[in-house]
Backbone as ProteinMPNN parsed JSONL, in Angstrom:
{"seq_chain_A": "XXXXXXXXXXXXXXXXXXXXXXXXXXXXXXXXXXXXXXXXXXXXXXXXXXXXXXXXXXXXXXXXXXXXXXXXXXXXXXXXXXXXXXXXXXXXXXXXXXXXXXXXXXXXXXXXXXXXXXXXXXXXXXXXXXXXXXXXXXXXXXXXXXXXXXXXXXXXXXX", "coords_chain_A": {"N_chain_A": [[79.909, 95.807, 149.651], [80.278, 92.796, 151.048], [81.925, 89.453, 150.65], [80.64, 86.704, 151.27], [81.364, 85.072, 153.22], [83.161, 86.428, 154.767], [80.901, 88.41, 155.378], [79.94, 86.475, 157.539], [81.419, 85.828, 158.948], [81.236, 88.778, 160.355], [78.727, 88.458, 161.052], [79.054, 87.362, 163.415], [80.526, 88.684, 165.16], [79.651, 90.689, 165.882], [77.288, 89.741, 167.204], [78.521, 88.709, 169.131], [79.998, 91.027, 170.095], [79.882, 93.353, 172.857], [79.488, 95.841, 173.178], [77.897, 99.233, 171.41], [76.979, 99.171, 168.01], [76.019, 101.008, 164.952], [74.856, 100.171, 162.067], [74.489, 100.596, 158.679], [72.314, 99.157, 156.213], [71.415, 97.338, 153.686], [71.226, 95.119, 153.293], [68.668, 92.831, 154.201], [68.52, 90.439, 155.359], [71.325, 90.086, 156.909], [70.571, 92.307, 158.683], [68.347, 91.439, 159.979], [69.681, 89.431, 161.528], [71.611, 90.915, 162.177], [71.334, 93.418, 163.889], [68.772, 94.503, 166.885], [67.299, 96.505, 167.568], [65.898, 99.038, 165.759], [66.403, 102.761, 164.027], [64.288, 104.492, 162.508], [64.316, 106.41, 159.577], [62.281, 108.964, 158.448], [61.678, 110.865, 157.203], [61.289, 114.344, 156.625], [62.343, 114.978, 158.867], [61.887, 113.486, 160.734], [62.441, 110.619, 162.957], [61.82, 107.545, 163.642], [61.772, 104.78, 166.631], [62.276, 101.162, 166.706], [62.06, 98.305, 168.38], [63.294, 95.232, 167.664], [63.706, 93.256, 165.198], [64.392, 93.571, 161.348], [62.364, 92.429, 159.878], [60.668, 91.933, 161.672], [59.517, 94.496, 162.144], [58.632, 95.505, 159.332], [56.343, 93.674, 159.346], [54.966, 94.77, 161.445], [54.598, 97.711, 160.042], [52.638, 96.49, 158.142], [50.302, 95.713, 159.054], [49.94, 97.948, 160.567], [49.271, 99.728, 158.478], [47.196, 98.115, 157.209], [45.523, 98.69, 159.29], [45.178, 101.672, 159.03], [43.823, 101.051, 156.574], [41.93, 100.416, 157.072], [40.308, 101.977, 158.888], [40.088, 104.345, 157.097], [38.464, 102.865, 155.411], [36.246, 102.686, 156.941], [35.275, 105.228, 157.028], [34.898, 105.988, 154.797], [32.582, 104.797, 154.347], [30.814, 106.193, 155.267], [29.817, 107.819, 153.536], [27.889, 107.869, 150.311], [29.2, 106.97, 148.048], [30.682, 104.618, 149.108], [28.508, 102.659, 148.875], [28.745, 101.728, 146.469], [31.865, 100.41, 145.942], [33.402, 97.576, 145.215], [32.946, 94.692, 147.075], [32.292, 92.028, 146.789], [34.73, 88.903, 145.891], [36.109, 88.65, 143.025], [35.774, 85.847, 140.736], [38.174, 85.392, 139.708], [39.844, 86.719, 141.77], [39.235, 84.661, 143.849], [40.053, 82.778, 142.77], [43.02, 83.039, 143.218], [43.499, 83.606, 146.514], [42.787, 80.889, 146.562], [45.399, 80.053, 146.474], [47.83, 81.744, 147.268], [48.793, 81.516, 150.117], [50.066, 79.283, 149.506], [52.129, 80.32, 147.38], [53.291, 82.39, 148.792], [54.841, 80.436, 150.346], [56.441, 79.171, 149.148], [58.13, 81.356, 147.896], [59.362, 81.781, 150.092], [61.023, 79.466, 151.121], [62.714, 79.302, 148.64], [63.882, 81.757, 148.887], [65.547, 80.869, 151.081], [66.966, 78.307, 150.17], [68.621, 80.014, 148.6], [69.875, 81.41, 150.425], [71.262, 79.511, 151.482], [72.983, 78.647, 149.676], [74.29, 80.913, 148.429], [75.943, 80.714, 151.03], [77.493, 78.306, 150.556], [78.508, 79.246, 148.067], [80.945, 79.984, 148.475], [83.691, 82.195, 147.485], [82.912, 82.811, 144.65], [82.282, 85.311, 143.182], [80.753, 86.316, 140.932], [78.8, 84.149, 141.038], [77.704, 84.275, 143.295], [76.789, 87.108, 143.367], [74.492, 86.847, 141.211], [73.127, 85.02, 142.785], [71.96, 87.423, 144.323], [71.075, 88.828, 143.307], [68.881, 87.517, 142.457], [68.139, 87.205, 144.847], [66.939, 89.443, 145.514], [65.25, 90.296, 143.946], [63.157, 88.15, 144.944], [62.293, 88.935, 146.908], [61.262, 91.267, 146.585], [58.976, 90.086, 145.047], [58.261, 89.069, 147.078], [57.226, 90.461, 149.016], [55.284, 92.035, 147.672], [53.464, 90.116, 147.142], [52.721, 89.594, 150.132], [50.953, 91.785, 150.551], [49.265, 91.812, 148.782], [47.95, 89.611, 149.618], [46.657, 90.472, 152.352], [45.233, 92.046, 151.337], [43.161, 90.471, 149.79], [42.641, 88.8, 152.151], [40.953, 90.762, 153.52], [38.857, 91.009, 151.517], [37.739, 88.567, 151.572], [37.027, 88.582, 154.217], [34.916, 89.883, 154.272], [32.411, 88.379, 152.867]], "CA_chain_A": [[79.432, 94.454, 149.444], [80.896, 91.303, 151.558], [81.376, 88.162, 150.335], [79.442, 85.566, 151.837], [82.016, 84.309, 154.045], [82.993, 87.661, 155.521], [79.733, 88.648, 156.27], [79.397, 85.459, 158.266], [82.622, 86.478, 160.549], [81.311, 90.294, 160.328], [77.745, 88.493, 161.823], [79.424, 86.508, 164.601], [81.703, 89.066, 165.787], [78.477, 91.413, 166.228], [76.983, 89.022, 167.705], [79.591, 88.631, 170.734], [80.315, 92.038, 170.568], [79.439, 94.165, 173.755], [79.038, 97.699, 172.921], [76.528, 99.601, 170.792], [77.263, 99.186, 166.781], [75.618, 101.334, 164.219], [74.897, 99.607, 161.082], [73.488, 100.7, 157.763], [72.57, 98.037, 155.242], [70.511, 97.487, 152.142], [70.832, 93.684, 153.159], [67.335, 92.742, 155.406], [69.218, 88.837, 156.411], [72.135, 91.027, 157.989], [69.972, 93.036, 159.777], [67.661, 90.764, 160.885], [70.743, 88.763, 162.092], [72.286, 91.278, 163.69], [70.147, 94.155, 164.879], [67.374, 94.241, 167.873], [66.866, 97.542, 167.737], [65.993, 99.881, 164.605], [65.838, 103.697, 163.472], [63.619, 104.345, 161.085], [64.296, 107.971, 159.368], [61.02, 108.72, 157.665], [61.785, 111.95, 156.225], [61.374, 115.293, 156.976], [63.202, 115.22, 160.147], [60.817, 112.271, 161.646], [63.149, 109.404, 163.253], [61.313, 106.549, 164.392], [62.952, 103.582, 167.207], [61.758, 100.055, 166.49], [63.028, 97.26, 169.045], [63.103, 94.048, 167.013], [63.942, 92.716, 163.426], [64.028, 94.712, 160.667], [60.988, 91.357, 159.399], [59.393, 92.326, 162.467], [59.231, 96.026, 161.445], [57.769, 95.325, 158.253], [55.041, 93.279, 159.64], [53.761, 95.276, 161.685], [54.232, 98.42, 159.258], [51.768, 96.578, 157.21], [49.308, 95.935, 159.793], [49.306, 99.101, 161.164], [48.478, 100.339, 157.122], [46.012, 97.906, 157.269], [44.724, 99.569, 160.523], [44.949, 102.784, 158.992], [43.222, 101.09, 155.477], [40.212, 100.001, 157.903], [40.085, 103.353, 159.074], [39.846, 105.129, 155.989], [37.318, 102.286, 154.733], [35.615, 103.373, 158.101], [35.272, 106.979, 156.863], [33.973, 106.074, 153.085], [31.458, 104.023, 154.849], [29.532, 107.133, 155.895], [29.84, 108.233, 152.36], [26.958, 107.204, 149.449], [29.728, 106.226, 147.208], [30.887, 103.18, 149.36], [28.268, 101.063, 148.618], [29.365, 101.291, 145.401], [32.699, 99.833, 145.835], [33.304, 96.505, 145.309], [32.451, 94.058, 148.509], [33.315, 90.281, 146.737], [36.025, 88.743, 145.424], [35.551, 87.887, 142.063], [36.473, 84.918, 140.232], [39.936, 85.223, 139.222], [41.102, 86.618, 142.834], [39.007, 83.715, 144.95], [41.389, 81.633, 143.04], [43.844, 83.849, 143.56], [43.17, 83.261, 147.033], [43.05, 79.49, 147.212], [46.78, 79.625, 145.917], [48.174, 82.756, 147.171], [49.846, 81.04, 150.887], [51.218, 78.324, 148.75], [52.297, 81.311, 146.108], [54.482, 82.826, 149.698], [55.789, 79.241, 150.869], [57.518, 78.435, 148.156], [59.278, 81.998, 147.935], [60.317, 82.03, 151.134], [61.722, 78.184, 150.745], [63.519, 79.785, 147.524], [65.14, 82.676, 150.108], [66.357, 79.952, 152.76], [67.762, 78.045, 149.827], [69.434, 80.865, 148.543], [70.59, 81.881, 151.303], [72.046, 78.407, 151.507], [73.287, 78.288, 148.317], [74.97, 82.067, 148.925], [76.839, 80.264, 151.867], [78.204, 77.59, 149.779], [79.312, 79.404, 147.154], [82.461, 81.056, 149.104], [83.988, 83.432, 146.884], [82.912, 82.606, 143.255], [81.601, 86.467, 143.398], [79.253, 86.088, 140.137], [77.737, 83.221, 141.208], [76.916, 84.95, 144.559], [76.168, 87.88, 142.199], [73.397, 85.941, 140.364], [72.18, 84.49, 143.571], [71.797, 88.226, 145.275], [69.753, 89.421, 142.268], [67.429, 86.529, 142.333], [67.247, 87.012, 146.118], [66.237, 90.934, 145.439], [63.495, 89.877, 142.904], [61.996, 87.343, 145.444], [62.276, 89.945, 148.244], [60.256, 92.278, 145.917], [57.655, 89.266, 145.063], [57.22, 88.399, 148.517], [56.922, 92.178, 149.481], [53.487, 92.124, 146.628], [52.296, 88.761, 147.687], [51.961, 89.915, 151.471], [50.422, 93.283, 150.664], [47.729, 91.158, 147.892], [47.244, 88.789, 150.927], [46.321, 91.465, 153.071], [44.002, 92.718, 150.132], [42.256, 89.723, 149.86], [42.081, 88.477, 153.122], [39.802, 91.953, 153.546], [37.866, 90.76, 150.084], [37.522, 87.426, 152.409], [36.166, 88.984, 155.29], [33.268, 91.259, 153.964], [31.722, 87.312, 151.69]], "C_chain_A": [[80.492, 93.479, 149.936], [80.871, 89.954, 151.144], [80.983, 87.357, 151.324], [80.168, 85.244, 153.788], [82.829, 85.355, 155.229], [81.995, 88.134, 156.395], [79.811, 87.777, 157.322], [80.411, 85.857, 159.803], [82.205, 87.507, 161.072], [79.718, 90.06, 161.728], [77.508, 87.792, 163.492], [80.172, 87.379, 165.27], [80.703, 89.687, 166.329], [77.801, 90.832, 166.92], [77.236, 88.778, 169.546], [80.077, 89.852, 170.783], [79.791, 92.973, 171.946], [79.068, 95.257, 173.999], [78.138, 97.649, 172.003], [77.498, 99.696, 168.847], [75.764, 99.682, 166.127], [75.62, 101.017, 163.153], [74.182, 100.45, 160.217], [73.772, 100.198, 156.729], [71.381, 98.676, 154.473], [70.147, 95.616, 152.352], [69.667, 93.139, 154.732], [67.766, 91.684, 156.211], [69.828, 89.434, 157.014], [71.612, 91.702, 158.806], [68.77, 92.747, 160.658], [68.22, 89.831, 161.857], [71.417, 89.133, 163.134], [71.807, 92.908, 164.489], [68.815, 93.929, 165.729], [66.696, 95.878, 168.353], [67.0, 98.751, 166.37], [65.835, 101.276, 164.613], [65.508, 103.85, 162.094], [63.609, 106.045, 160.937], [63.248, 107.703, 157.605], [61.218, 109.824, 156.916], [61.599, 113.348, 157.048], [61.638, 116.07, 158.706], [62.699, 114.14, 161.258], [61.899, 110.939, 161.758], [62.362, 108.568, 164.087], [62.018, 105.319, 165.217], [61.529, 102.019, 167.09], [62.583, 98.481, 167.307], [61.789, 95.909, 168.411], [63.39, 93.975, 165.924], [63.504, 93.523, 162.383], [62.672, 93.929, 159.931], [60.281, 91.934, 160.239], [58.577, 93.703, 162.068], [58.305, 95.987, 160.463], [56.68, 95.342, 158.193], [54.066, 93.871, 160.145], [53.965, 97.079, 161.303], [52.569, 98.022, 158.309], [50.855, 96.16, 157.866], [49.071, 97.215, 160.159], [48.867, 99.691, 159.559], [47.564, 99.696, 157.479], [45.139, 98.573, 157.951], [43.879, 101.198, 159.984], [44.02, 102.701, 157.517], [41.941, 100.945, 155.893], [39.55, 101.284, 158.348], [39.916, 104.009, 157.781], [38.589, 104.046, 155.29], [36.017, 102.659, 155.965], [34.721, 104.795, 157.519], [34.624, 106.964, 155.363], [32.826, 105.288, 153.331], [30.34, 105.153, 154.614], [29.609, 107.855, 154.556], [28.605, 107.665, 151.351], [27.643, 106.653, 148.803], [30.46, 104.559, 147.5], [29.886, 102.271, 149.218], [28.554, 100.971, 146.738], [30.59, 100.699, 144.984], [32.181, 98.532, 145.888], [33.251, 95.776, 146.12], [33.146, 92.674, 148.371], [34.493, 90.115, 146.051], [35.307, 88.186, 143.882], [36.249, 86.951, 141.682], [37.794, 84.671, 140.326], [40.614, 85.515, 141.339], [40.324, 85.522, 143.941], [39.736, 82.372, 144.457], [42.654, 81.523, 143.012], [44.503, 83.409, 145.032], [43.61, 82.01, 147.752], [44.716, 79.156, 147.048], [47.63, 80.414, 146.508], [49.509, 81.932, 148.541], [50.461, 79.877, 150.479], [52.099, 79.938, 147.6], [53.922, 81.724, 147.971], [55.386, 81.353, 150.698], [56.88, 79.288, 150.379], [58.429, 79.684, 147.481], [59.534, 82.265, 149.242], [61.262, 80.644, 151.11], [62.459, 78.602, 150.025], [64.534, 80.559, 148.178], [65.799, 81.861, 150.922], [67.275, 79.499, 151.652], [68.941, 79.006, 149.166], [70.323, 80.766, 149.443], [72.062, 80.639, 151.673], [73.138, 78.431, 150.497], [74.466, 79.53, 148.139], [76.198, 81.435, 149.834], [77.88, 79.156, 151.448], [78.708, 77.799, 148.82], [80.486, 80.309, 147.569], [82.935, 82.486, 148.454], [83.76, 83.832, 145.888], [81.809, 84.02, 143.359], [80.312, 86.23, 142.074], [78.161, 85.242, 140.249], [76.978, 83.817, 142.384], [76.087, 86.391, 144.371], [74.563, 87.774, 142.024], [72.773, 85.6, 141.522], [70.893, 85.864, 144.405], [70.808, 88.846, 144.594], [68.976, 88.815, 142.343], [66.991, 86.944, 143.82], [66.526, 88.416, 146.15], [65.239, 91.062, 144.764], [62.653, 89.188, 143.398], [61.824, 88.373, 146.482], [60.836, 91.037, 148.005], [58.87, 91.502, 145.554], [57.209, 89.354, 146.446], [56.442, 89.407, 149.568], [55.215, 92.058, 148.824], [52.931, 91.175, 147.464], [51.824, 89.219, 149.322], [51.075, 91.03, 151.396], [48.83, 92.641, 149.366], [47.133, 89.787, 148.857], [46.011, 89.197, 151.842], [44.595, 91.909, 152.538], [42.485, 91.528, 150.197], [41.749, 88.687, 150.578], [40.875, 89.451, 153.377], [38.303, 91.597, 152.741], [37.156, 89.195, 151.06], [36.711, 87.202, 153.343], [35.156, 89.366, 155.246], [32.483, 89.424, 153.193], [30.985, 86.659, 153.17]], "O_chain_A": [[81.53, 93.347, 149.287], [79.836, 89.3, 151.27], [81.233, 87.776, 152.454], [79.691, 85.226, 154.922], [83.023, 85.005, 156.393], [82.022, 88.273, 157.618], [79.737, 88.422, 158.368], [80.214, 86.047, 161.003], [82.522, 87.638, 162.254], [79.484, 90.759, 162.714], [76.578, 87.701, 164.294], [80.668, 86.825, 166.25], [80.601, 89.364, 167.513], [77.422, 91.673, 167.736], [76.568, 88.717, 170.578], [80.828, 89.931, 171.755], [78.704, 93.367, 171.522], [78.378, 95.623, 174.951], [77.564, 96.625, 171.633], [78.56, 100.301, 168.703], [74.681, 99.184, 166.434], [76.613, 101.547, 162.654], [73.266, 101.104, 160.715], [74.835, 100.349, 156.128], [70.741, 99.727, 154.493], [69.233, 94.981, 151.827], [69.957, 93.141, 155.929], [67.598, 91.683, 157.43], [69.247, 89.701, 158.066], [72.205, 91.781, 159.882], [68.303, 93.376, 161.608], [67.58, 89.419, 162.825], [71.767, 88.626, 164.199], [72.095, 93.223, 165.643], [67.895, 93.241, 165.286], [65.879, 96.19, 169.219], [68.086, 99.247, 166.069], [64.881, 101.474, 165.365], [66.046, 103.554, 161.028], [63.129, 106.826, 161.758], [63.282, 107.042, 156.567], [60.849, 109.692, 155.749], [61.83, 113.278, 158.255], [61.306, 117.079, 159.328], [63.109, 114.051, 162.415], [62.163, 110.297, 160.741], [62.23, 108.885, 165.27], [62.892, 104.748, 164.565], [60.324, 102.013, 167.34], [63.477, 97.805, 166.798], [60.587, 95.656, 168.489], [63.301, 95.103, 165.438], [62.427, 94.118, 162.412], [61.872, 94.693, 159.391], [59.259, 92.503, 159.857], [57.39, 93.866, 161.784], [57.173, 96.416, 160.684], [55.919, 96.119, 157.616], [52.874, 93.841, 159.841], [53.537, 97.84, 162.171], [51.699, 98.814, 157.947], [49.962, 96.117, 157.02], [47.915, 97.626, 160.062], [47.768, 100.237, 159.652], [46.765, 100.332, 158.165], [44.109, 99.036, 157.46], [42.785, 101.697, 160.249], [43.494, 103.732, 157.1], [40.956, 101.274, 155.232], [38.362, 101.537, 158.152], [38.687, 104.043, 157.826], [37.756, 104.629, 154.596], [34.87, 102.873, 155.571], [33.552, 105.077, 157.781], [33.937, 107.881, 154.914], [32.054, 105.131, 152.386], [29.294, 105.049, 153.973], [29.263, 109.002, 154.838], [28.272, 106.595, 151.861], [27.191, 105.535, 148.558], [30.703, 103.667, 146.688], [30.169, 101.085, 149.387], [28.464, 99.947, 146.061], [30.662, 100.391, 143.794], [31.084, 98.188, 146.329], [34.251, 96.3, 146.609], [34.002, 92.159, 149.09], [35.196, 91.047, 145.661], [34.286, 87.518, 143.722], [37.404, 86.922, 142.105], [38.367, 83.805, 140.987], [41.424, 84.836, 141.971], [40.879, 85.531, 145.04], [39.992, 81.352, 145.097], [43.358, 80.524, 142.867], [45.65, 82.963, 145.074], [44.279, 81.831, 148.77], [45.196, 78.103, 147.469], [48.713, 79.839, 146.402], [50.694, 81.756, 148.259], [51.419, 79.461, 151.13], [53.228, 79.454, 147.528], [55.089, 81.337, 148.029], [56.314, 81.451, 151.5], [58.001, 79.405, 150.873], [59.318, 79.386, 146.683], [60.104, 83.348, 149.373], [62.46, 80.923, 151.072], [63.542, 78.427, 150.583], [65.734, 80.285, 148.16], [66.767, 82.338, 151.514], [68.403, 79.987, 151.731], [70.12, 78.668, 149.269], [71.392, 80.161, 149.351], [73.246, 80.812, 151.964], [74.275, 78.135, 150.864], [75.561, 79.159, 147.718], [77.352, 81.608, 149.443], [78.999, 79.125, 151.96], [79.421, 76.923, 148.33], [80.835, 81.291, 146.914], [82.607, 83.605, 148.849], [84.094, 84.989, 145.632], [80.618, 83.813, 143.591], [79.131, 86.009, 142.345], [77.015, 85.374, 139.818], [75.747, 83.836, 142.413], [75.078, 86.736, 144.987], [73.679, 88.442, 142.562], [71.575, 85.873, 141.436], [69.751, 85.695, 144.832], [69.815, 89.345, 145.122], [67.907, 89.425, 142.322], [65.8, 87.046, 144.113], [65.508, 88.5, 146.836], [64.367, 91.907, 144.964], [61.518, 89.159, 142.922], [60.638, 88.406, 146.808], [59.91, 91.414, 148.723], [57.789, 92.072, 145.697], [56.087, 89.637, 146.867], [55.576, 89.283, 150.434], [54.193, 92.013, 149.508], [52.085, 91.372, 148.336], [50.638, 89.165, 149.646], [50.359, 91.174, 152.387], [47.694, 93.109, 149.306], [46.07, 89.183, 148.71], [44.925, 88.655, 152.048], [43.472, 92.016, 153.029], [41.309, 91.712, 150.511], [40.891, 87.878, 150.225], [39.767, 88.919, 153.446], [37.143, 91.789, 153.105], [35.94, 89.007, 151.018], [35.942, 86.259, 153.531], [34.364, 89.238, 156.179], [31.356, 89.874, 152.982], [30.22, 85.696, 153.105]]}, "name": "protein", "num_of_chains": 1, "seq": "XXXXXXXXXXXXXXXXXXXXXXXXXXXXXXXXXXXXXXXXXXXXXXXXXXXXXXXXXXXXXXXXXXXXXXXXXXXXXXXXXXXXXXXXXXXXXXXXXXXXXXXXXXXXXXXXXXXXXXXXXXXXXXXXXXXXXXXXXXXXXXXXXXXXXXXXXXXXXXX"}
């Protein structure tokens, strides 16, 4: 773990560096900062290469699920039990819904200021502490909120 102000030298030097650097973080700003090219080790010997942001990655991880959730809703189609799934949105998530891209504004606004707020606090380690936990609890909201976006953009589409 770097304090704030480290990192910042650690992301400028990388930056202007010229050769190939191998990183492995836990922090997604650092590595969206300073990687353009990812491996992704999936498990049982499966290494995947990803050129672009470890955000970019994400994104279109969770499109391609989607892809692969359309496909599998594809496949229960031809089934009798899909028309028994549910089709609308009900109440609670169409106002779910009307709130949900205000619901991811205003934690990503929360991450920038962080992040701000991280940069201004130099070395006072608990305070940067306290900030890194809050930013790992919005990381984990904003992780749900895109994946119940997703959900009920789908619930959106079929009305």
């Amino acid at each position: 773990d770097l304090d704030t102000e480290t990192l910042t030298v650690l992301e400028d030097y990388l930056d202007d560096f010229p050769g190939v650097v191998i990183t492995v973080s836990h922090d997604r700003y650092f590595l969206d900062k300073v990687a353009d090219r990812l491996l992704i080790f999936k498990g049982k010997g499966i290494v995947d290469s990803f050129y672009g942001s470890y955000t970019e990655y994400l994104e279109q991880s969770l499109l391609e699920e989607s892809d692969a959730t359309g496909a599998e809703k594809a496949e229960k189609e031809r089934h009798p039990r899909a028309e028994q799934r549910k089709k609308k949105m009900s109440y609670k998530e169409k106002r779910e819904w009307e709130t949900i891209d205000d619901d991811i504004a205003a934690v990503e606004e929360r991450l920038k200021s962080l992040a701000e707020e991280m940069a201004a606090a130099g070395s006072d380690f608990e305070k940067i502490r306290t900030l890194m936990d809050e930013e790992t609890a919005l990381n984990e909201k904003l992780e749900f909120l895109i994946e119940r976006w997703s959900y009920l953009a789908e619930l959106a589409e079929g009305e």
